[in-house]
ZADODREN-549915 format. One record per residue (C-alpha): x, y, z. Coordinates in pm, 1 decimal. Example, Ala and Ser with C-alpha at 12.3 -4.5 7.8 and 13.67 -1.06 7.14 Angstrom:
<rs>
1230.0, -450.0, 780.0 .
1367.0, -106.0, 714.0 .
</rs>
This chain:
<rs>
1398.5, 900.1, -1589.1 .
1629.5, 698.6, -1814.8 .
1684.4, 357.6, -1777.1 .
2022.8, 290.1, -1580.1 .
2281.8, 14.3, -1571.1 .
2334.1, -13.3, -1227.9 .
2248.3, -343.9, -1088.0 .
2093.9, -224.9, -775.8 .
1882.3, 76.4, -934.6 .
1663.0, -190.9, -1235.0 .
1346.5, -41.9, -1304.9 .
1066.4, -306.9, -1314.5 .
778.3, -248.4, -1521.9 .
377.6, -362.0, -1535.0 .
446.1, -530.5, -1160.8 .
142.1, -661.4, -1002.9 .
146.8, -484.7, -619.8 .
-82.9, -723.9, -475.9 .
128.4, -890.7, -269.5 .
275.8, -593.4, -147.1 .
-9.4, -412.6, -30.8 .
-165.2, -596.8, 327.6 .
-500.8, -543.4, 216.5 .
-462.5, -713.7, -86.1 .
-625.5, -545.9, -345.6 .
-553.1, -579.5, -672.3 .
-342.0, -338.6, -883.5 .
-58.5, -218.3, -1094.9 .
251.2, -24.8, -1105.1 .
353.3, 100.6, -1472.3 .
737.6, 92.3, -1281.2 .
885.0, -17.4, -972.1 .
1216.6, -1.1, -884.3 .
1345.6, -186.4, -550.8 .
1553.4, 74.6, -291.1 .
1808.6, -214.7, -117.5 .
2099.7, 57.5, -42.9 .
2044.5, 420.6, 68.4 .
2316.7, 516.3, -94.3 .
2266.4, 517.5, -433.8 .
1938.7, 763.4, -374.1 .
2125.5, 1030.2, -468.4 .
2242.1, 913.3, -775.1 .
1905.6, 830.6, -923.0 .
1760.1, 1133.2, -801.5 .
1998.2, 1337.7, -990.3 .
2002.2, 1115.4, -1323.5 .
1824.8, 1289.6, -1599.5 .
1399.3, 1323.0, -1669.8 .
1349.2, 1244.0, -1263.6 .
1069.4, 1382.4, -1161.6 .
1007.0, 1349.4, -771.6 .
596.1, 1485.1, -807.8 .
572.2, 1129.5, -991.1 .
714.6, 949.2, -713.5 .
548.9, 703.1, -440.0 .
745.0, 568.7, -175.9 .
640.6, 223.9, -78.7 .
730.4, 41.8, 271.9 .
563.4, -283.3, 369.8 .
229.2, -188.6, 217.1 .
20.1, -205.2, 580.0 .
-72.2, 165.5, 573.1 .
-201.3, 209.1, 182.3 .
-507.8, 180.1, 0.7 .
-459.2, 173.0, -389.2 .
-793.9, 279.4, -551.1 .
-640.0, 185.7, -889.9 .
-331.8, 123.4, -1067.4 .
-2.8, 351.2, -1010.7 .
71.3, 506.1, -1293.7 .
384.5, 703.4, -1089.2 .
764.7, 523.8, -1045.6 .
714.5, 304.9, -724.2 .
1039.1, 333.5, -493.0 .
977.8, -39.5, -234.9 .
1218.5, 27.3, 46.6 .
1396.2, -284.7, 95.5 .
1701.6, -149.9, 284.0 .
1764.2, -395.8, 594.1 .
2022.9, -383.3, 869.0 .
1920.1, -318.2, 1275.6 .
2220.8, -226.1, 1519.8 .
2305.9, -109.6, 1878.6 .
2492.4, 198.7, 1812.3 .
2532.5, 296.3, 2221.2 .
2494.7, 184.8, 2562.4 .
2531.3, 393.9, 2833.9 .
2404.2, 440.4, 3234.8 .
2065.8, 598.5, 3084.8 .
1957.8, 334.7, 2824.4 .
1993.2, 233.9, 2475.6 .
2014.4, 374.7, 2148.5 .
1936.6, 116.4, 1868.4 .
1897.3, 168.2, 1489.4 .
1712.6, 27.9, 1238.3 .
1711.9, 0.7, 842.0 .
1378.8, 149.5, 652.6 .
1309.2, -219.7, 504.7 .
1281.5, -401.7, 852.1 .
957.8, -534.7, 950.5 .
851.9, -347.2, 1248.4 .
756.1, -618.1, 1497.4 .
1050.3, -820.2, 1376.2 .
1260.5, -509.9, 1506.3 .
1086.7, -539.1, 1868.5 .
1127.7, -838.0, 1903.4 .
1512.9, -840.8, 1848.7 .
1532.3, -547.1, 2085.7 .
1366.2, -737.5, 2339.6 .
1521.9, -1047.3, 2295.2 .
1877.1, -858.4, 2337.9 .
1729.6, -748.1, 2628.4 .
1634.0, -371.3, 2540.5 .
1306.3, -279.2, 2667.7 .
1064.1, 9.7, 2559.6 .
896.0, -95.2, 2232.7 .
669.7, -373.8, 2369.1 .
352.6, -210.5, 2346.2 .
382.0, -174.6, 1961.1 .
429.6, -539.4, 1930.0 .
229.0, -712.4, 1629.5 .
205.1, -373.9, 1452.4 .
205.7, -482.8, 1077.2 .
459.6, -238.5, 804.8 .
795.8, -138.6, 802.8 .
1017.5, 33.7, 1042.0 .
1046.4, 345.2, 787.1 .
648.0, 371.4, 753.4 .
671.4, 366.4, 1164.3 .
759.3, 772.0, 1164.9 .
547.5, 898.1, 921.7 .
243.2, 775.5, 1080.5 .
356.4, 820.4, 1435.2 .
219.3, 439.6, 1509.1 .
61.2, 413.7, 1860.4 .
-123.1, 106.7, 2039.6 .
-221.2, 16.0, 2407.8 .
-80.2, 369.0, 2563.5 .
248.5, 443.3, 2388.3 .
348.9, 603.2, 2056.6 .
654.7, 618.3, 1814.3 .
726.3, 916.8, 1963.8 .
756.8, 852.6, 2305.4 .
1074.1, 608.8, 2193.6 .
1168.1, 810.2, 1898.2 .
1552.9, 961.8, 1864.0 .
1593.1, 1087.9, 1492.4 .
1570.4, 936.1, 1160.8 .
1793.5, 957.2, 860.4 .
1585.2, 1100.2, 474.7 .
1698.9, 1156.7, 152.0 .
1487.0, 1482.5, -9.8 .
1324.8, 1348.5, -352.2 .
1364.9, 1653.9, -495.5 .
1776.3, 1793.1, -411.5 .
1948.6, 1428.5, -343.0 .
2050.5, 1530.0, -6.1 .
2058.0, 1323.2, 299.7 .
1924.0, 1480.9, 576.8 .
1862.4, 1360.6, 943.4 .
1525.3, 1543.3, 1201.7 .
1490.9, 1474.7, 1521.1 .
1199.9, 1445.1, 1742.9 .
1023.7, 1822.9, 1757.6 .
1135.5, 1835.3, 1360.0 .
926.6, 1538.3, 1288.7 .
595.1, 1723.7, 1432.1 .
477.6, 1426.3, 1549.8 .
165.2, 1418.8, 1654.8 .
-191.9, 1170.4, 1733.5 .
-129.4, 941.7, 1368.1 .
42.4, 1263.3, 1226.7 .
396.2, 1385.9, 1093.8 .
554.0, 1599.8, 937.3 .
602.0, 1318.4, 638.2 .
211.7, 1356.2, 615.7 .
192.4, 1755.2, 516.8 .
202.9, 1876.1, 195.5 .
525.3, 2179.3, 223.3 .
354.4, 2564.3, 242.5 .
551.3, 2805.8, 39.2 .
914.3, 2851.5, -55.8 .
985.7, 2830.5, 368.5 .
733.5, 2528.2, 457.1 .
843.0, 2252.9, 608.8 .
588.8, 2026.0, 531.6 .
756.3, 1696.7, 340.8 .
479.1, 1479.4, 206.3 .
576.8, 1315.2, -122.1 .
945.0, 1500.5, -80.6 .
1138.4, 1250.6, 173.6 .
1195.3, 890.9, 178.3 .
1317.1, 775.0, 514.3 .
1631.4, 550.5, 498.3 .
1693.4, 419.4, 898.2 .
1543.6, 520.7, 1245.4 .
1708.4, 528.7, 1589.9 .
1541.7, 484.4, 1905.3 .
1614.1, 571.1, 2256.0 .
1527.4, 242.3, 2494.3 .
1572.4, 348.7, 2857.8 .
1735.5, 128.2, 3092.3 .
1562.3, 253.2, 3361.0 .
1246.0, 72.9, 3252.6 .
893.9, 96.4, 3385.4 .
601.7, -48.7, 3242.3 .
313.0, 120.9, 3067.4 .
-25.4, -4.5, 3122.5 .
-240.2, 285.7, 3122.9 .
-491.8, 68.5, 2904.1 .
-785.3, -124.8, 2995.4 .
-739.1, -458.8, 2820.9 .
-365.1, -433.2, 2986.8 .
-442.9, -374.7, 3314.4 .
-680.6, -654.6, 3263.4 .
-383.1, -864.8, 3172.6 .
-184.6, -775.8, 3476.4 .
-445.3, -818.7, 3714.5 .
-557.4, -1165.6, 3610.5 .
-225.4, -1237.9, 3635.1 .
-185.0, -1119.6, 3980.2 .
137.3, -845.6, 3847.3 .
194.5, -517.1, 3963.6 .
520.4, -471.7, 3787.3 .
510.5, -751.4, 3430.1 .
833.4, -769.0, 3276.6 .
849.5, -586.9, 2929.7 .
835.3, -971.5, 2779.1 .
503.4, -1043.9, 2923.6 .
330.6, -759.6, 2824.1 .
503.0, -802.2, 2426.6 .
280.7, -1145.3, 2514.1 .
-7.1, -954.1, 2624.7 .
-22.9, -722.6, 2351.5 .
17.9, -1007.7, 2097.6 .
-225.1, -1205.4, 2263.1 .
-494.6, -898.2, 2241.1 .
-398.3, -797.1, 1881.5 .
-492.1, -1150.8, 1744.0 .
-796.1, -1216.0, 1947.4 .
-961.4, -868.8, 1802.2 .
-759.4, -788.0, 1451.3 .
-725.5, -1010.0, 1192.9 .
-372.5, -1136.0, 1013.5 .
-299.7, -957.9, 729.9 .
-162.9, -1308.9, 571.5 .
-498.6, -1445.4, 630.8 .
-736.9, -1187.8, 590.8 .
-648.1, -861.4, 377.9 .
-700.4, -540.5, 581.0 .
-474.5, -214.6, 687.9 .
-547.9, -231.2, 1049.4 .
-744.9, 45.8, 1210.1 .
-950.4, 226.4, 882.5 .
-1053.8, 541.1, 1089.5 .
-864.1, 758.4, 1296.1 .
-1018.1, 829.1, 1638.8 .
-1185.3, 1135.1, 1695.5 .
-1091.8, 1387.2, 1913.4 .
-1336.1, 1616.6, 2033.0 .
-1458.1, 1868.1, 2315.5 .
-1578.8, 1814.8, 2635.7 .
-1908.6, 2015.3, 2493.4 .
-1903.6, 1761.9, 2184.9 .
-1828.7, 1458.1, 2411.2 .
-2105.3, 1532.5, 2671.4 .
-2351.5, 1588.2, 2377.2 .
-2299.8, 1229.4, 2225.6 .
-2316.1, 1077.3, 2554.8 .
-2669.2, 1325.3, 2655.5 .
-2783.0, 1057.5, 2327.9 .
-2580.7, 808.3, 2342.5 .
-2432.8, 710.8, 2682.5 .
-2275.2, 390.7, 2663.8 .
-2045.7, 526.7, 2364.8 .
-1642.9, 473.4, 2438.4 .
-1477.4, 753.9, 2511.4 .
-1113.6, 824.2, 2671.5 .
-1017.7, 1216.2, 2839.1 .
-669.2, 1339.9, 2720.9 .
-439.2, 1560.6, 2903.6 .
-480.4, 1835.4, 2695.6 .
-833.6, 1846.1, 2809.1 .
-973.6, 1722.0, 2449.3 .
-1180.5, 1359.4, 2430.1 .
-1121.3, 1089.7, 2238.6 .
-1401.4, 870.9, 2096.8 .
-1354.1, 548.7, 1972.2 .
-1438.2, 481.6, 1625.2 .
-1492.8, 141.1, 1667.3 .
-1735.6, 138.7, 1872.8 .
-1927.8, 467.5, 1640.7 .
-1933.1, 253.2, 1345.6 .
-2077.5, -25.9, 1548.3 .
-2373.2, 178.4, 1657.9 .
-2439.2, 261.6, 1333.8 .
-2483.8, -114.8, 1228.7 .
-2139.0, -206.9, 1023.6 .
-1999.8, -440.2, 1214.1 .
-1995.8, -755.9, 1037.4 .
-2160.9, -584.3, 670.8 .
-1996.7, -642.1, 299.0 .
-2045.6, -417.2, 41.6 .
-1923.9, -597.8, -283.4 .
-1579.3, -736.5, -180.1 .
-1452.9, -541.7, 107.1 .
-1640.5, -554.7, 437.6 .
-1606.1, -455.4, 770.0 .
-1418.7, -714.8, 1059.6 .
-1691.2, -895.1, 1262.7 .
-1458.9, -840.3, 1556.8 .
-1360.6, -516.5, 1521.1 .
-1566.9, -270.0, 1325.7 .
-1242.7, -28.9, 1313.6 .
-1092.3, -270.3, 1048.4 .
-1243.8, -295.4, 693.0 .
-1150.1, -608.4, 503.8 .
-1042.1, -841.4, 196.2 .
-1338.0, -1000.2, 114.0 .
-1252.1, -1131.6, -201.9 .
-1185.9, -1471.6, -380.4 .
-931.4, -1601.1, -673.8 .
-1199.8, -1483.2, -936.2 .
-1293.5, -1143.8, -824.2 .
-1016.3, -976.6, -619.5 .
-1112.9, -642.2, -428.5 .
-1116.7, -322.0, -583.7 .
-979.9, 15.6, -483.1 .
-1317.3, 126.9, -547.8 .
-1488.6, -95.2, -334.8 .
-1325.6, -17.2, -38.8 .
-1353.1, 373.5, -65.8 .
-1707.1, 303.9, -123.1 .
-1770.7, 134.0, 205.3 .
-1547.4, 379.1, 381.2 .
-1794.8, 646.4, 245.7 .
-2075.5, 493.9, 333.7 .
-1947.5, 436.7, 670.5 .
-1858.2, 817.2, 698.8 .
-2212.2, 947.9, 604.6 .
-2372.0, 635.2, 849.4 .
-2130.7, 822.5, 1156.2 .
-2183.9, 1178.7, 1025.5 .
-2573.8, 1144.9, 1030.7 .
-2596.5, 996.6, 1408.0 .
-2343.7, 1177.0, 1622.0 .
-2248.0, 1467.5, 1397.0 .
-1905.9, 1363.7, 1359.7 .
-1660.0, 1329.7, 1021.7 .
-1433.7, 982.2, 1060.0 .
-1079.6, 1082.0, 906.2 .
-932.4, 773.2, 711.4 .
-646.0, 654.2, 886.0 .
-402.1, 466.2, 529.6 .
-302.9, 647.2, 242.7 .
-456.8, 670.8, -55.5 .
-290.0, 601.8, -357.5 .
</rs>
């Protein structure tokens, strides 16, 4: 890609992305070049020698893992702007820019009144990351809020907006996380980079609190029916007794993906094991939590080299690091694998990696 004179499109070059990735590990991108209007996408796409395979799209770092430096053209999405675009009878529709921290963004819904999103409170990244991992805590997901989203293909220029079914979401999944299948796939992994989402808020509110540690909450506080405020205070108060700030402690949230098994599987494990934590899903499948697998196994609290696992949570691997020997890519992929084989070897099941590796 040649270098271009446009103010807003500077290509910067050897940048450290340290502070850009939550887990804080220490590496470099050959280029980086900041996205702050959605606009101009198409014009860089199409200037000559770009080359959209060599291409990482970067949002507010919470859901990466660099195992080394990035030798690819980093695009940071820094596009901001959040709006109400319609009120009607039925509820809300409310937009957001890519760049916009995600609990920022629920909070200003909430505070203009706009209920819906308080569940995902406290979830660290960007509002464009938000889709493409389908982000879910304490009994809702993306999806169940989700309108459509505005992209720009990486590869053609064009602007392009999905809704809901197009997305594919699905438990931590999207279509933004499949690689496209032939000429007529429709996977779009490494091909879109997601400029604004819009969410449907309905007015006709009701609380969710189909979780344990919520309906804890509630009933200590003697409420049948909490306002959407007090459980954003709930879930805020839960996150940060269990999960540790990114600002403080370097980490990418939950490291695993839950399994989901069979009710064969499921009965197996607990024929072995029967304390272990395990929640039915309406599609009959089970999911176990991996939290509580890698705590069997003896993790919780461990450090191998400079990234460890949370003494709190044993979902959350973490920055252990200091000013003279920052944490490797390496280091972390070789706890996660070493967590994987401890998991494998007592109940027979693979943990998935929940970031992206880069």
């Amino acid at each position: 890609m040649q270098e271009c004179d446009n103010p807003h499109m500077l290509v910067e070059k050897s940048v450290a992305l340290q502070p850009y990735n939550t887990f804080g590990i220490a590496a470099r991108a050959q280029r980086l070049l900041r996205v702050r209007k959605a606009d101009l996408l198409p014009d860089l796409i199409g200037q000559p020698g770009w080359r959209p395979d060599r291409v990482c799209v970067l949002g507010g770092g919470s859901n990466i893992v660099l195992t080394g430096d990035v030798d690819r053209l980093v695009l940071k999405v820094e596009i901001l702007g959040q709006r109400l675009l319609r009120e009607t009878e039925a509820g809300y529709l409310v937009e957001a820019e890519a760049g916009e921290d995600w609990h920022d963004f629920v909070t200003w819904t909430l505070d203009r009144g706009w209920p819906g999103l308080e569940n995902l409170a406290l979830i660290p990244g960007s509002v464009g990351a938000a889709p493409v991992q389908n982000i879910g805590a304490y009994g809702l997901e993306l999806q169940d809020r989700f309108h459509s989203l505005d992209a720009v293909d990486l590869h053609s220029g064009q602007v392009f907006s999905l809704d809901a079914a197009q997305c594919g979401f699905g438990y931590r999944d999207s279509v933004f996380k499949h690689e496209r299948a032939g000429a007529q796939g429709y996977g779009l992994a490494g091909r879109a980079l997601i400029t604004r989402v819009r969410f449907w808020l309905p007015r006709r509110w009701q609380p969710v609190l189909g979780y344990l540690e919520l309906e804890r909450k509630a009933a200590e506080a003697g409420l049948a029916q909490p306002t959407a405020r007090q459980i954003f205070d709930w879930v805020c108060q839960i996150r940060r007794a269990k999960l540790p700030d990114p600002a403080e402690i370097g980490n990418v949230g939950s490291f695993f993906k839950n399994p989901l098994v069979s009710p064969e599987q499921c009965a197996d494990i607990i024929a072995r094991d029967p304390a272990v934590v395990h929640y039915p899903l309406p599609d009959g499948r089970i999911k176990l939590a991996a939290g509580w697998l890698i705590e069997a196994c003896g993790w919780k609290g461990k450090t191998m080299g400079h990234a460890g696992v949370y003494e709190k949570q044993a979902l959350v691997l973490v920055n252990r690091s200091d000013v003279q020997h920052p944490c490797s890519g390496a280091e972390v992929m070789t706890l996660a694998a070493a967590i994987q084989t401890s998991v494998y070897e007592r109940f027979g099941i693979r943990l998935e990696i929940e970031p992206v590796l880069w």
